[in-house]
N, C-alpha and C positions, 0 to 999 in steps of 0.2 A: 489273360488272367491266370495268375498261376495255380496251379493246383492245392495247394495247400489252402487259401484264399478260406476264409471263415466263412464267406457271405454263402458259399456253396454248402454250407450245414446248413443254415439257419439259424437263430437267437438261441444263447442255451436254455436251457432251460432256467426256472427260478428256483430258488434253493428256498425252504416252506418259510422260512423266518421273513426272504424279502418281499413275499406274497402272501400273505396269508389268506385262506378261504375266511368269507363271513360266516358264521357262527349261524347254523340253524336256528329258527327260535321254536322251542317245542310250540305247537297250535294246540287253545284250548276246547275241547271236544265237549259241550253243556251235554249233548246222548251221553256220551261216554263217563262223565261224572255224575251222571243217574243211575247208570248201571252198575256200580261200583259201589256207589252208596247204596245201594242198593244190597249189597253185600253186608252189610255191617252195622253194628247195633243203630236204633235210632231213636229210643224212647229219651224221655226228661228224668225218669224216674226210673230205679232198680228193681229190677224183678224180683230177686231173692238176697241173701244175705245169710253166712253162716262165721260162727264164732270159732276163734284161739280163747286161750286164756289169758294170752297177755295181747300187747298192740301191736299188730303187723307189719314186718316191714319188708318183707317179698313176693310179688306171685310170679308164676312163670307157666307159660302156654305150652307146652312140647310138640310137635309135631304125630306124634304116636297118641294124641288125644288125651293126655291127663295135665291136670292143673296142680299143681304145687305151690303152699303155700307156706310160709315162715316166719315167724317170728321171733319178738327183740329174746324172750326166755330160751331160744333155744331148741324150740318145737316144731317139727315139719309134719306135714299134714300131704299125703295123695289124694288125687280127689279123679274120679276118671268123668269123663262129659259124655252123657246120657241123652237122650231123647229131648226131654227136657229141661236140660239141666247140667246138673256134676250130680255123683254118687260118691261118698267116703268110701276110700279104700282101708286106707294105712297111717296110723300115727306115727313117727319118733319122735326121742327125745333125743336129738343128734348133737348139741353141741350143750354143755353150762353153762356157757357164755353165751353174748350176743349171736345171731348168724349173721354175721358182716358183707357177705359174700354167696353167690349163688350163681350156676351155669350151666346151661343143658346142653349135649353136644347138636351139631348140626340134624344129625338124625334123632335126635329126639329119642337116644336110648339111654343114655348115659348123665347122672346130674353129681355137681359137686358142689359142697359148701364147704365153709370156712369160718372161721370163726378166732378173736385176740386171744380166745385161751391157748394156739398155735396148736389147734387140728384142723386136718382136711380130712373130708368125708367124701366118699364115692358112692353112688345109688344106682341099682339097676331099676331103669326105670319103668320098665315090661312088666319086671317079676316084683317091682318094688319092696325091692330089697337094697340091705347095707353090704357092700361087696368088699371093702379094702375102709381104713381108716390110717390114714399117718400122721405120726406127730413131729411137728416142724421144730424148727430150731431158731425160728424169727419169728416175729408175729406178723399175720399175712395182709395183706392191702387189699388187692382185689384179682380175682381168677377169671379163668377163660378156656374153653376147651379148647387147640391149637394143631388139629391133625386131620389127616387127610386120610378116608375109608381104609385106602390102599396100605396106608403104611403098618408098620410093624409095632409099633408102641401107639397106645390109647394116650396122647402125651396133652397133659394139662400145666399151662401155665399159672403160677402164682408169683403176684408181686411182693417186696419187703418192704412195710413200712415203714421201715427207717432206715431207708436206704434206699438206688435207684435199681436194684438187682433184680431180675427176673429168673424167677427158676422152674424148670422145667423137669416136672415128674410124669412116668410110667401109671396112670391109673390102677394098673394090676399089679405094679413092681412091688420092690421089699422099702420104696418109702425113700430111698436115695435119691440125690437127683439125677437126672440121666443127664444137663448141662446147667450153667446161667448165662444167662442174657447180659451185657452190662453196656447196654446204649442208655441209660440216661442217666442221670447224677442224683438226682434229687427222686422223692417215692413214686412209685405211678401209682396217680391217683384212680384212672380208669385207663381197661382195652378193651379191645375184642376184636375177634377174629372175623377176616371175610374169608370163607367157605370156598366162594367162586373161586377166587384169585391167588388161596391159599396165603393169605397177607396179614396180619396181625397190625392194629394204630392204635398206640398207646401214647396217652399225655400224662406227663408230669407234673407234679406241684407248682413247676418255676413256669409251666406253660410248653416246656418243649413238646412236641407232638412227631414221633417216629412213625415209619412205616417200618416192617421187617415182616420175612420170608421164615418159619419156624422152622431152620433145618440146620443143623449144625455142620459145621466150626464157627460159618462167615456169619449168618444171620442177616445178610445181604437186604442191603434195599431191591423190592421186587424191580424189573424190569417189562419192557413190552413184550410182551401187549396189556400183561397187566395196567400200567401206569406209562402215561404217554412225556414224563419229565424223569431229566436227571439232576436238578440241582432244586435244594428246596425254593431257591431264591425264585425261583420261574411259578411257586405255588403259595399257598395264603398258610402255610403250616404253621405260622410263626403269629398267629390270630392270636391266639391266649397270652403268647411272648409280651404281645404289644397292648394288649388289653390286661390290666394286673389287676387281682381278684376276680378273674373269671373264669377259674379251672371250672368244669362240669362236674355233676356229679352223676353223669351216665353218657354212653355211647353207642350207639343199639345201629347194623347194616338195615339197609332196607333187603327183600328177600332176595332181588335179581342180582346183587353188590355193586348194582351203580353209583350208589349213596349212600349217606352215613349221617346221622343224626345227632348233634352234642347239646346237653342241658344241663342246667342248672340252677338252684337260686341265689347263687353265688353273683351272678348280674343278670338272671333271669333272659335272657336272650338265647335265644333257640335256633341252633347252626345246622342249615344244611348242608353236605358240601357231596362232592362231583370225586369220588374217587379216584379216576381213573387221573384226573388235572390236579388233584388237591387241592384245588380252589376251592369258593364260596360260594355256593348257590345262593340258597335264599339265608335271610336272619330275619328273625321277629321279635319286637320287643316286647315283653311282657311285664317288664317292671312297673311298680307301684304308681309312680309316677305318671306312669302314661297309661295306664289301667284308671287312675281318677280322671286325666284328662278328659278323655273318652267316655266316662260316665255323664259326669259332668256338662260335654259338647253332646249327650244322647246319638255320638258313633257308636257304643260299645257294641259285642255279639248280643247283649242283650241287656236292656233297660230295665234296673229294678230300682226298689223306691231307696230313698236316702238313708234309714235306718237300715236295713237290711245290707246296704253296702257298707256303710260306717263297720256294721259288725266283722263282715270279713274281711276288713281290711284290719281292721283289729286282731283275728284270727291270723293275716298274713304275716303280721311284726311279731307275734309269737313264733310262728312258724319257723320266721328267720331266728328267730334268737336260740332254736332248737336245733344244736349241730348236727344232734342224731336223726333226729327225721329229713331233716334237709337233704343228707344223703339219698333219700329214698325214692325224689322224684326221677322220672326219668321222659321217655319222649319214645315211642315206638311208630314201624312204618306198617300199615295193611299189606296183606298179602299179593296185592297188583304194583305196590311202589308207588302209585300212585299221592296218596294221604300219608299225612304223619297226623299221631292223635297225641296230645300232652294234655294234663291236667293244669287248672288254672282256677282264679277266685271263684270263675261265672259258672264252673263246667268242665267238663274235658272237652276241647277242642278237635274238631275233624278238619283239618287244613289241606285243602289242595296246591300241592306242592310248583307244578306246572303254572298255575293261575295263582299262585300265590295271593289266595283266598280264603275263609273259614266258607265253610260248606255246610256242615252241622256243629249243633252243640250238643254232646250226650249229659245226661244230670245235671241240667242246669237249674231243677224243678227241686233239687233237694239241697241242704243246708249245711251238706258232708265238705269240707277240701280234701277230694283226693288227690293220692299222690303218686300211688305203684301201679303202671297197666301193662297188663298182657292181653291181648286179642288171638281168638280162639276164630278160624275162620271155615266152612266149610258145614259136613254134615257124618254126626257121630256111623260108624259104619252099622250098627245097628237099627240105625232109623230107618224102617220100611214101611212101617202104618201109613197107609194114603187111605184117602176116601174112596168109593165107586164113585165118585163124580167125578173126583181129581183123577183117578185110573182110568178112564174113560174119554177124559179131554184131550183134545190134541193143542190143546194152549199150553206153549211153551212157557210161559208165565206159569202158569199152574204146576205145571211140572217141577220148573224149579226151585217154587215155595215150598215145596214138601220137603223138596234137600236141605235147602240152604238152613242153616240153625247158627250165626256167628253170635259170638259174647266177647263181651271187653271185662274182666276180671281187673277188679280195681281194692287198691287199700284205702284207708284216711286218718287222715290226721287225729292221732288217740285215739283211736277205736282198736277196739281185742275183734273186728269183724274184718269180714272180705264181700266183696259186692259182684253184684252179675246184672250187666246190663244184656238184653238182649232186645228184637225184636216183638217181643212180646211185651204187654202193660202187665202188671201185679195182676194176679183171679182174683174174681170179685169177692170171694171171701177170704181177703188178705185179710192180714192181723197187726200186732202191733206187740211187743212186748211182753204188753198188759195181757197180751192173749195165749200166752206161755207157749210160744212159738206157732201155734197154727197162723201162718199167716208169713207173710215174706221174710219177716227173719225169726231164722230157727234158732230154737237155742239146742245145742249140738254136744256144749258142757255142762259142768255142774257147776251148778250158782254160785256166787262166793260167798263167804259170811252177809255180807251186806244184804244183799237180794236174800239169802234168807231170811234176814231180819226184816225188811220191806215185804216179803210175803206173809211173814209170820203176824205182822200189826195190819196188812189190808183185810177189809171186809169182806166179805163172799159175793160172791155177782149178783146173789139174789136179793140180796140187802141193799144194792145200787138203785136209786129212783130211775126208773125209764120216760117220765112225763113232768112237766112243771107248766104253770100256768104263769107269766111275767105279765103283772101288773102295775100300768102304768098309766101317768093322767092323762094319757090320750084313747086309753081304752086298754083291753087284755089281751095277750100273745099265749098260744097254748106252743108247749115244746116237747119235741121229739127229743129223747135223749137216747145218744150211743154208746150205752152202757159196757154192752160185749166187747166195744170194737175201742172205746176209750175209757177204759173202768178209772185210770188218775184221776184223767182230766173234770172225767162225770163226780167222783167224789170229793175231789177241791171243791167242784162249782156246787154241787148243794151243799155242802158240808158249809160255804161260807154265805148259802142263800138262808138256810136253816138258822144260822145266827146271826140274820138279820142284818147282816154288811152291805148287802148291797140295798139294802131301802133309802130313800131318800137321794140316790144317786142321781148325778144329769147325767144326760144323753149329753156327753160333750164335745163328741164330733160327728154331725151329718154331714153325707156325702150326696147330693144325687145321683142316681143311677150308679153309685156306689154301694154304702154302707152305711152303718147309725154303730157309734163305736161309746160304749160306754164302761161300769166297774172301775173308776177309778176315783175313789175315796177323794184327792185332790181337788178332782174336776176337770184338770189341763193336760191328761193323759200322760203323767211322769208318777204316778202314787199306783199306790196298790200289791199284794201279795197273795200269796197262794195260803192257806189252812193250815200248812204247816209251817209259816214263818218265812219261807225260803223261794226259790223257784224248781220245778222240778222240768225232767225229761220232755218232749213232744212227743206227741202220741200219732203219727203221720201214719194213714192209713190210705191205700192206694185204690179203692172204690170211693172212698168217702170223700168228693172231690165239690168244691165252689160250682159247683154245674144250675143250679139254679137259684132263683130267690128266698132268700127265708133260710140260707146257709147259717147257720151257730158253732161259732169257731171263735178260739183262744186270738189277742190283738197282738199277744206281741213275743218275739222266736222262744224265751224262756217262762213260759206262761205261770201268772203271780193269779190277779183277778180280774183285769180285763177282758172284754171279749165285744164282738160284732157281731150285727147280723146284716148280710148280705141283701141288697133291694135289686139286684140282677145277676147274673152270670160272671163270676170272676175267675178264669180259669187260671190267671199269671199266678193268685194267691195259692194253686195245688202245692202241695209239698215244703212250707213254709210255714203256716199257722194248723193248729187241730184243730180239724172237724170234727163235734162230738153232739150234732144236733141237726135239728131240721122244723122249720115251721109247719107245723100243720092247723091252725085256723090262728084266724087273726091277722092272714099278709095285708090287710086292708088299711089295719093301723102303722104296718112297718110301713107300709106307703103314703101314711097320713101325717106319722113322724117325719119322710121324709122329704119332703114338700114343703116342711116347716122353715120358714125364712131363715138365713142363718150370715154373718158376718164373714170377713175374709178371711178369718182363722177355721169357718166352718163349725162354729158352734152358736146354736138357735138363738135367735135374737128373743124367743120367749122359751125362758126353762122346761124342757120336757123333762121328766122324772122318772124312776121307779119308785111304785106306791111299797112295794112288796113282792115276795112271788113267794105259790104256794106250792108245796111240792105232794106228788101225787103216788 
């Protein structure tokens, strides 16, 4: 045999392309997505709520513990997280125009905004303060902070709107640019940078979607170990290319920079993808389409009744028709990488990304669509107060209830407020409004004309009837009314019982072991108004909850003059209808009404009435 002879090596080896290894498949861990959720808000309902002057349409979490909020006017608000909560630090008035733009660097010292009047703004975000302002010479698209600890320039990129140019400024410079970028043709709609990998992916209007390395001359596409391809053709970058109208209108790393997050309601479809491959992990469809399906089939995250959804889906076609807010949604990842959380008709969604699953749903108990989230995870370094019990235990559980305090900070659709979902339910002496902020939403500004004019014409609390007696041909109902807690709702409802509107009403839909829904002038529950003509606010109060029988609460989300009373326990109805009453003698008759024979529309095959009701 001769020496040379191959067989004397052995087979060469395989080159990776003509073997490939099979693909791990991540194993889904049900301990390990307890513990994690377990991390992070989990209530239906918001705990707090505090005012801008106009409608919202930024938050942001910083790592250094304060929350940042901004809106369409112009106006940025510090807020630092407390014990409880957030504390107001700092107002500006930072831009005339819109804030278009907003970005805090990776360490959470540094924030920039932006705005069409062509300013960039810089903020210390420690000392919360304005450090640098430059005024541009294009009007800017959207920013990014783009630097690395070590290097020598704090270097922030901004995109041009009309144009595909990317320019790169000195944070502390004299406002020149230190380069530009010019990998894409058309505007970049969205970037951001990953921190690990020091990599910048930005997509275009037309759909292209770059990677680049922010170091000047080349701008190079990163290499490995960053990213394990060199040609896009081997990666799914060209997803937006081939799907047309589906730019995003946000892009958000998860915190390890394995993944990357793309959203929009542009085709509402929610992109995972795998950095390192540039592929596609997971996508979710969240279009309207398949959101009725799903209600419809009773798949959805969650079953509510036919009118309640009609509404927001009404709400949704406005939504889309508002280019401005449209912008605003976006899709964020928890701090383990694990979950991605987006807002949606039902809720803000908690989606386990591995099991490509919903897991929870935050706010699905309120009537708000939001749109902007930041998630605040961990525990404010001031938080020490523990109990002697919980100091005393060696339950590790215990111990790390004390720490843990996470919030998901959320906007919505037309609202001047910002929301705080946390682990915690509303104190039982929340408020409403009507309660001139004692109570989960503070009023933090000063009224506008309007609200003064609506305070200046309400009655005083003490002038509110607390009692009424509902008189009806099956006997009398005596009622608790929640004067403090819904002073509107309580003076619509006498103000229209005082003049005698609701006498002669039917009961014209009983329910069993539901409800007896009645005030509707018509009789087929489509008639009726509220005292002043119109429909006003809900007065949603977060103690005042469908928890037992003999609940008196407004029928329908823009309450006119209908209203129900509960003949058992309806917790789905929290956060949807006002509670502004409570039975207290007489459940005998709500239970005597309810038992009344009734047709398959659910209204009594013999007339139940109101005689009257007297107010006390």
């Amino acid at each position: 045999m001769s020496d040379s002879d191959d067989d004397d090596f052995g087979p060469m080896p395989a080159r990776p392309d003509d073997n490939p290894r099979p693909r791990k498949r991540t194993k889904y861990n049900a301990s390990d997505e307890r513990i994690y959720l377990n991390q992070l808000p989990c209530t239906d309902v918001y705990e707090k709520s505090f005012m801008h002057r106009d409608t919202l349409s930024f938050v942001v979490v910083t790592k250094t513990e304060f929350v940042v909020t901004a809106s369409v006017d112009g106006h940025l608000k510090f807020w630092k997280k407390s014990d409880d909560g957030i504390e107001f630090v700092k107002h500006f008035r930072a831009h005339l125009g819109e804030i278009s733009g907003i970005s805090t660097n990776a360490q959470g010292t540094l924030l920039v905004t932006i705005s069409p009047t062509k300013e960039l703004k810089i903020f210390d975000v420690l000392q919360f303060d304005m450090i640098n302002m430059i005024q541009l010479d294009f009007t800017p698209g959207c920013v990014a902070w783009v630097y690395q600890p070590d290097q020598a320039y704090f270097t922030v990129a901004v995109s041009d709107a009309n144009s595909g140019a990317i320019h790169l400024f000195d944070a502390k410079g004299d406002g020149k640019p230190l380069h530009t970028v010019s990998l894409h043709r058309r505007p970049v709609a969205v970037m951001a940078y990953n921190a690990h990998h020091n990599t910048v992916v930005s997509i275009d209007t037309a759909g292209m979607m770059e990677y680049w390395v922010p170091e000047a001359p080349e701008f190079s596409v990163p290499t490995a170990p960053a990213v394990s391809w060199r040609f896009k053709s081997d990666t799914d970058l060209f997803e937006f290319c081939k799907n047309k109208g589906s730019i995003p209108s946000s892009l958000n790393f998860s915190p390890d920079g394995a993944l990357f997050v793309t959203y929009g309601l542009a085709d509402r479809q929610v992109r995972v993808w795998r950095f390192a491959t540039g592929k596609l992990y997971r996508k979710y469809d969240e279009s309207l389409a398949v959101v009725a399906e799903m209600q419809q089939a009773g798949t959805a995250a969650k079953k509510i009744d036919d009118m309640e959804f009609g509404r927001r889906m009404a709400m949704e076609r406005e939504l889309e028709a508002n280019a401005q807010a449209s912008r605003y949604v976006n899709a964020v990842f928890d701090a383990s990488s694990t979950f991605v959380l987006y807002a949606t008709p039902l809720g803000v969604k908690i989606v386990h990304v591995a099991a490509s699953k919903v897991s929870a749903l935050i706010g699905d108990a309120e009537t708000l669509r939001f749109l902007n989230l930041a998630l605040y995870q961990g525990a404010p370094k001031a938080k020490k107060v523990r109990s002697i019990a919980m100091a005393a235990s060696d339950n590790p559980a215990l111990a790390d209830a004390s720490l843990v305090d996470p919030m998901l900070v959320t906007t919505s659709f037309k609202k001047n407020r910002f929301y705080l979902f946390t682990r915690r339910a509303p104190s039982e002496d929340a408020g409403t409004a009507g309660d001139g902020g004692v109570g989960r939403d503070a009023f933090n500004e000063k009224p506008t004309k309007e609200e003064l004019t609506v305070a200046a014409i309400k009655p005083a609390r003490g002038q509110l009837a607390e009692v009424a007696v509902l008189h009806t041909t099956m006997g009398d109902i005596t009622l608790r009314l929640f004067a403090d807690h819904t002073p509107k709702t309580v003076e619509n409802w006498v103000t229209l019982a005082k003049n005698n509107y609701y006498n002669g009403l039917l009961f014209h839909r009983v329910i069993k072991e539901f409800m007896l829904q009645t005030g509707d002038p018509k009789g087929d529950g489509t008639g009726g108004e509220s005292c002043w003509g119109g429909e006003f606010e809900d007065e949603i109060v977060g103690n005042l909850k469908h928890d037992r029988p003999g609940t008196l609460a407004m029928a329908n989300a823009g309450p006119g003059s209908q209203f129900y009373l509960t003949t058992v326990a309806c917790p789905w109805l929290d956060g949807k209808h006002t509670v502004f009453g409570r039975v207290t003698a007489g459940l005998d008759i709500v239970h005597a009404i309810e038992n009344t024979p009734v047709d398959k529309q659910d209204r009594p095959l013999r007339d139940v009435s109101i005689t009257s009701i007297s107010i006390k």
